[in-house]
C-alpha positions in Angstrom: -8.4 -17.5 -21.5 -9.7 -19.5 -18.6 -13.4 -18.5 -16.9 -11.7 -17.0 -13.6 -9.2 -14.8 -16.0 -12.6 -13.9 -17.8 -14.1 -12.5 -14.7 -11.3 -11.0 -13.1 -11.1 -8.7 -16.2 -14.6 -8.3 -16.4 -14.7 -7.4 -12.4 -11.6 -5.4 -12.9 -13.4 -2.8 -15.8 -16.6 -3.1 -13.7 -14.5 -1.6 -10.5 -12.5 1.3 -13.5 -16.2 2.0 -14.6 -17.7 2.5 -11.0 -15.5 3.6 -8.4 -14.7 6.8 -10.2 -17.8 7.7 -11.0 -19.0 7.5 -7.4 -15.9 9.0 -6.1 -16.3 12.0 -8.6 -19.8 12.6 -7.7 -17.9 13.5 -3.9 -14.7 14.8 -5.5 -16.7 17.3 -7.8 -18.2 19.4 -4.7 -16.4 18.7 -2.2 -13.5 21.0 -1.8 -15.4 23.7 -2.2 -18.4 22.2 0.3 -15.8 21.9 2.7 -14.7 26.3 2.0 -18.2 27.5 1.7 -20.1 25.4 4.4 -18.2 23.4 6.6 -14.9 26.4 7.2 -13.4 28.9 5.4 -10.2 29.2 7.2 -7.0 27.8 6.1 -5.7 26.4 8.8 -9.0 24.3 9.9 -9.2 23.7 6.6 -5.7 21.7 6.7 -7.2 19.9 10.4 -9.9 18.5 7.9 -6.9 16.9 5.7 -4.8 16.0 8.6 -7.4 13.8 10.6 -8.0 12.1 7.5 -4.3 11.3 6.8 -3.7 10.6 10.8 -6.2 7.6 10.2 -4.3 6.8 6.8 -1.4 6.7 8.7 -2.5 5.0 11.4 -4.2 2.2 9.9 -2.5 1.7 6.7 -0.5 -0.6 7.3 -2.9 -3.4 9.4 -5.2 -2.9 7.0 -2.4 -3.6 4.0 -1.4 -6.7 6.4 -5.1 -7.8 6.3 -5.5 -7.6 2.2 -2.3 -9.3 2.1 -3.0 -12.3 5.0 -6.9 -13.0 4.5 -8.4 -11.8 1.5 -7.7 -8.8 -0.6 -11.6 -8.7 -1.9 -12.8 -8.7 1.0 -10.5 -5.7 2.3 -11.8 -3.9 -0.6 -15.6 -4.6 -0.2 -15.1 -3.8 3.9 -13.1 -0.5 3.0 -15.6 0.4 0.4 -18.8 0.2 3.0 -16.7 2.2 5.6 -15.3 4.8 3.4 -19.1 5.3 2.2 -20.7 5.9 5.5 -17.8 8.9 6.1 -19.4 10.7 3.1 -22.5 10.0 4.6 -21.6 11.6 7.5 -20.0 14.3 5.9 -23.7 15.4 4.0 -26.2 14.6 6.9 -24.4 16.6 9.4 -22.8 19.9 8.5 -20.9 20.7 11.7 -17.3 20.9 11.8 -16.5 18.7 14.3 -18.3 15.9 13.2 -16.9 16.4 9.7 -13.7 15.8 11.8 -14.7 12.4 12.7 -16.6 11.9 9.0 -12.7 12.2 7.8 -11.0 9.6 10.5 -13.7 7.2 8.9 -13.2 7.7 5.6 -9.8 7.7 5.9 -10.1 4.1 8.0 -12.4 3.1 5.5 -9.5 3.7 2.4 -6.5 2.1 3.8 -8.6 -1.1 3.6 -8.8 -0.2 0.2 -5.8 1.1 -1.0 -3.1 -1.1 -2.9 -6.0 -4.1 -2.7 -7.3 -3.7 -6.4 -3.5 -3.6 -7.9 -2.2 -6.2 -5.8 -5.5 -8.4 -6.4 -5.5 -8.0 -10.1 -1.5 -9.1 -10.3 -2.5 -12.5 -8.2 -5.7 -13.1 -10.8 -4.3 -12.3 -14.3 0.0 -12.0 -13.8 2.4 -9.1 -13.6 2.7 -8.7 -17.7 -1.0 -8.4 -18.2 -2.1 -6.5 -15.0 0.1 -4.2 -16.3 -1.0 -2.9 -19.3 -5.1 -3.0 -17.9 -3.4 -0.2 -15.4 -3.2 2.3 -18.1 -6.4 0.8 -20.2 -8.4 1.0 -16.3 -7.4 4.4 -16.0 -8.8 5.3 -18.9 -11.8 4.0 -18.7 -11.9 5.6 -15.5 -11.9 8.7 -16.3 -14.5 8.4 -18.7 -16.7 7.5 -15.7 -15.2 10.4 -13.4 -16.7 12.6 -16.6 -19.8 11.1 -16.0 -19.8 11.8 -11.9 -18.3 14.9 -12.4 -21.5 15.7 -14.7 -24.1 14.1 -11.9 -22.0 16.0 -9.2 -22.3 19.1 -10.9 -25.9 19.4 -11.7 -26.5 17.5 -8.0 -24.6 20.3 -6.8 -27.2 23.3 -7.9 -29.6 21.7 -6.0 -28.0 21.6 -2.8 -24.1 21.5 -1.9 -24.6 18.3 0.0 -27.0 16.4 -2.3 -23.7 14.9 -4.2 -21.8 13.6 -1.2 -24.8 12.0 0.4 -25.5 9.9 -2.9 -21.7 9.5 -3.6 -21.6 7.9 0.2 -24.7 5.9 -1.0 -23.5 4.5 -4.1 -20.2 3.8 -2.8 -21.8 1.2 -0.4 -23.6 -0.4 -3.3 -20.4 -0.4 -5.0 -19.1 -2.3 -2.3 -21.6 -4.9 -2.6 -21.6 -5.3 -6.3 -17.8 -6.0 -6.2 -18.8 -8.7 -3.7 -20.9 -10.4 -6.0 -18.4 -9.9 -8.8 -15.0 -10.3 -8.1 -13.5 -13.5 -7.8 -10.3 -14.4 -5.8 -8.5 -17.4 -7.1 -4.9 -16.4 -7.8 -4.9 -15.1 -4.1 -1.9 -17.3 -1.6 -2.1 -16.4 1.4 1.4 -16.7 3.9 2.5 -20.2 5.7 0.2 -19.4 8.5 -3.1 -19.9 8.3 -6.6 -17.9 9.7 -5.8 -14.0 10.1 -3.6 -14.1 13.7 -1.1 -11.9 15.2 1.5 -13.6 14.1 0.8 -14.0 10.8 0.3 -10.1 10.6 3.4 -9.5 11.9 5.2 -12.1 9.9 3.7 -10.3 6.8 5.1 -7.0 8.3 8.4 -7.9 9.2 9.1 -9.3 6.1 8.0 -6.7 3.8 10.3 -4.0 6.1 13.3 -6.2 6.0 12.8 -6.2 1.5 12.5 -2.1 2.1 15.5 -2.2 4.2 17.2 -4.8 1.3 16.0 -3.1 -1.8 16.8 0.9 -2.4 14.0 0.7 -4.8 11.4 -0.1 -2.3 13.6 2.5 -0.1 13.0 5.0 -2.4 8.7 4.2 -2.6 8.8 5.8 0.7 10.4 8.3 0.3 8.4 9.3 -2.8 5.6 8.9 -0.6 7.0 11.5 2.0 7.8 14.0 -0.5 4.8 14.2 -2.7 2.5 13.8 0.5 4.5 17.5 1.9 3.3 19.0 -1.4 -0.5 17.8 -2.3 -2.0 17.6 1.5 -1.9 21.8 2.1 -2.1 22.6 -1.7 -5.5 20.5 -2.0 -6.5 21.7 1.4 -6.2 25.8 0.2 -6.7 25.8 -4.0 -10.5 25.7 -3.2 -10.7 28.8 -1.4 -7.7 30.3 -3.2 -10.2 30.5 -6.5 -13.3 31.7 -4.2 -11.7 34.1 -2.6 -9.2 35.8 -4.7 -10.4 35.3 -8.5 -14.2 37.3 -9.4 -15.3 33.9 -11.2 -17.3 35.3 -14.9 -20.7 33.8 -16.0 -21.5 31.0 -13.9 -21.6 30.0 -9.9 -18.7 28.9 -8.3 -20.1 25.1 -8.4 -20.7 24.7 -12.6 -16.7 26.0 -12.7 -15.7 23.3 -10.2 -17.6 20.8 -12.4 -15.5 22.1 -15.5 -11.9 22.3 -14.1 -12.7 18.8 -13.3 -14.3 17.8 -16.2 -11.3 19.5 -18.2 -9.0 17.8 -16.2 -10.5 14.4 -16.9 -10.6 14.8 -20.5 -7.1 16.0 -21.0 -5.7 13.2 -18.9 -7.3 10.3 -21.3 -4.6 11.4 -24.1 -2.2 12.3 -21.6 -2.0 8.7 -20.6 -2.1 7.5 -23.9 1.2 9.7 -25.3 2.8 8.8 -21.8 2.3 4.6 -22.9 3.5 5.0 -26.2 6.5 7.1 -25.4 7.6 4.6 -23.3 7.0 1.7 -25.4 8.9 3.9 -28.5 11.6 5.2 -26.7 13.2 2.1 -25.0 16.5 3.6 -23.7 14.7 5.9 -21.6 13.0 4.9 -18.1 9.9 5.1 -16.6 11.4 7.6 -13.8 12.5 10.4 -16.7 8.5 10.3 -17.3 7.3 10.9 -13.4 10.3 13.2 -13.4 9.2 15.5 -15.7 5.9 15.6 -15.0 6.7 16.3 -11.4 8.5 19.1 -13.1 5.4 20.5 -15.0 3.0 19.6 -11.9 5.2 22.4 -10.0 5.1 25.0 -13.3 1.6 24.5 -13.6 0.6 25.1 -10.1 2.7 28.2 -9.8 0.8 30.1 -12.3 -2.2 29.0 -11.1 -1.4 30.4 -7.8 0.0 33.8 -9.3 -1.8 35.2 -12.0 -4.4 37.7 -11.7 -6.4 36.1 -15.3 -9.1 33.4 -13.8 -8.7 31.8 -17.8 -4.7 31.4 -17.8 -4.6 30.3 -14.4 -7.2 28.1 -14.8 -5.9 26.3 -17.6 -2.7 26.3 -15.6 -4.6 24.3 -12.7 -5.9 22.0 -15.2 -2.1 21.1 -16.8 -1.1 20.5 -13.2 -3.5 18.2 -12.5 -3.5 16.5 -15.5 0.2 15.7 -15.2 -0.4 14.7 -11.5 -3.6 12.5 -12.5 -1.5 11.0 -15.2 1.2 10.1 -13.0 -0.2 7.8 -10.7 -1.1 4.0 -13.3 2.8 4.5 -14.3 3.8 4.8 -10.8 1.3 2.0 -10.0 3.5 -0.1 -12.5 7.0 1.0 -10.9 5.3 0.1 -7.5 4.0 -3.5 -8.6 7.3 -4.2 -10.9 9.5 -3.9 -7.3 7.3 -5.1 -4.6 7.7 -9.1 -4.2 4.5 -10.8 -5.1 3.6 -12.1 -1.6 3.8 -8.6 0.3 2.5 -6.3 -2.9 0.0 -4.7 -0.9 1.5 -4.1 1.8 4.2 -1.6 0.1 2.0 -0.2 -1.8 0.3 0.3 1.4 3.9 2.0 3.3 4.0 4.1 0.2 0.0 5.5 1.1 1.3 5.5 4.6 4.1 7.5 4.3 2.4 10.0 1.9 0.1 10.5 4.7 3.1 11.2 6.9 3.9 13.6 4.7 0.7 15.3 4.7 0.3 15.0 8.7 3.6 16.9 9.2 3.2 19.7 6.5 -0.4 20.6 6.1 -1.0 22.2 9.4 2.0 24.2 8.8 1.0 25.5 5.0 -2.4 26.3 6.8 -1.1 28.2 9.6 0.9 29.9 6.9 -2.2 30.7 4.9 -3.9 32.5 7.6 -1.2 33.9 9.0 0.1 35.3 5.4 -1.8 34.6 2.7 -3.1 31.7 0.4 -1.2 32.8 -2.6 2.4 32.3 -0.3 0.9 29.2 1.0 0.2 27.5 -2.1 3.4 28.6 -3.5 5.2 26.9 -0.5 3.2 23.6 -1.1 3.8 23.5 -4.5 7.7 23.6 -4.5 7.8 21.3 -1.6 7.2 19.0 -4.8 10.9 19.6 -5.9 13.0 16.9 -3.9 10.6 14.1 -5.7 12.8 14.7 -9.1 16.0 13.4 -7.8 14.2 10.8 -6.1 12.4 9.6 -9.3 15.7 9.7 -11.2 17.6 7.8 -8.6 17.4 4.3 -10.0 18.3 4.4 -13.5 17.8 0.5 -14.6 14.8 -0.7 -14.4 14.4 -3.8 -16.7 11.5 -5.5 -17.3 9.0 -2.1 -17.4 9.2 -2.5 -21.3 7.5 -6.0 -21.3 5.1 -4.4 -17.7 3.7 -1.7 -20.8 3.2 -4.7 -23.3 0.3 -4.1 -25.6 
């Protein structure tokens, strides 16, 4: 293995190892910072998730057109700095409108990063072996969302806001690391060279004309519309749903965040692992049967959860739910990278986050309005069916060749 391969993996574990842990030290507290201190009403609650999505939606696609035209490092290291300075925002000051504006930045501040890191480590090391250090990344990560769950926690008893101030903190130092770290050699840009109009709209035309072409890449959208209808108003109410309607036994509301998380993250390592070597075992079956029927448990799970009255079974029922979800997203990452052609990879990754957010945009304000005008229970429920049409969707292309040799050892 050549130097550059060398320390593209090396930068590649480096990012697995990092960014959850400084994403989990936000992610630990903040759901229930946003509940307790910013709002506790349902639908202003969903306005928090919508402004962030709007600027998703908004910007996901430039940005995807600038990782895939100039420099998909330095997309990530930009996004990374931006995205940082909206948690910022979000601890220093505790108001609700500026928490508004906190989520437009951090939302900016992801598009730059999401579908960068796949497509990046595809043009460095290959399809075949990008593919299997999906899975292996995952894992490591969430090892190190353990770890920032843990700091995020005991952060937490201290003050609610102490964890996402240092989460925004060390995800700007994260940013710079990666700068130092990650090199960019296998990166081609299009014909046109410098970062112009044209060359953004080249980019952009020609990655809707292969949606248009390819029903698989037709089908990422969709996807992306469905399961953003479902997750926007269910993360946006489950927070104050266990508040508010379960008497939480022997500890303070943020030591039981920290353990449904931590829970979550260490039933999703062997999750991940059974899901890998299922496929690789049972070779007649498709990647899609797997998303399917974890969309299917996803939906079981989060019903219980939002039914019944026993904090312990409904916990444990949040926990399946999100460990199917967690779990779902590196073998949809492979599906994603196996379709999308090489020279506009991030960019459909980035229509996939861009119509998720569409999803979100459209749905959450109305399964927040629904919670307040009904209750959360009836809200949740709503969000978590809304889940449903993504089965058909999954199982829609039957043949996909090649995803065998994408899981390779």
């Amino acid at each position: 293995m050549n130097a550059s391969r060398q320390r593209a993996r090396r930068a590649y574990y480096i990012f697995r190892l990092l960014a959850p842990f400084v994403f989990a030290m936000w992610l630990t507290i903040s759901n229930l910072y946003f509940a307790t201190v910013i709002t506790n009403d349902p639908f202003r609650l969903a306005l928090l998730l919508v402004v962030l999505e709007s600027a998703t939606f908004v910007f996901e696609v430039p940005t995807g057109l600038v990782a895939d035209s100039f420099s998909r490092k330095w997309s990530i290291v930009i996004g990374y700095i931006i995205w940082g300075g909206g948690f910022l925002l979000q601890a220093l000051v505790p108001i609700y409108e500026v928490t508004l504006l906190s989520q437009a930045i951090w939302g900016l501040g992801f598009t730059f990063v999401s579908g960068a890191p796949e497509a990046w480590l595809v043009d460095e090391l290959g399809q075949d072996e990008a593919a299997s250090l999906f899975i292996r990344g995952a894992q490591i990560g969430q090892v190190a969302t353990l770890f920032g769950i843990a700091a995020g926690t005991a952060l937490a008893t201290a003050h609610r806001a102490l964890p996402i101030a240092l989460g925004g903190a060390a995800t700007i130092l994260l940013a710079l690391i990666l700068a130092a770290v990650m090199p960019e050699t296998g990166f081609q840009r299009s014909a046109v060279k410098g970062l112009s109009v044209a060359q953004l709209w080249h980019t952009f035309a020609f990655t809707l004309d292969m949606v248009k072409k390819r029903q698989a890449l037709r089908t990422i959208v969709l996807i992306g519309l469905v399961i953003g209808s479902s997750v926007g108003g269910f993360d946006a109410m489950y927070a104050p749903h266990i508040v508010q309607n379960f008497a939480l036994p022997l500890f303070e509301p943020e030591i039981w965040f920290g353990l449904l998380l931590a829970a979550v993250t260490l039933l999703t390592l062997p999750a991940l692992e059974l899901a890998k070597r299922w496929l690789r075992q049972e070779r007649q079956s498709r990647i899609s049967r797997v998303l399917a029927a974890f969309a299917c448990g996803t939906v079981l799970g989060n019903l219980v959860f939002v039914w019944l009255p026993s904090f312990y079974v409904a916990a444990f029922a949040f926990c399946l739910s999100q460990v199917l979800r967690t779990a779902t997203k590196p073998l949809w990452m492979i599906w994603i990278n196996h379709h999308a052609p090489s020279d506009a990879r991030a960019t459909v990754i980035s229509l996939y986050w861009q119509s998720n957010a569409l999803g979100q945009i459209a749905f959450a304000p109305l399964l927040g309005g629904l919670g307040a005008l009904t209750s959360l229970r009836i809200a949740l429920s709503a969000a978590s069916l809304a889940l449903l049409p993504v089965i058909p969707l999954y199982r829609r292309r039957h043949r996909e060749p090649g995803f065998e040799r994408a899981l390779g050892a």
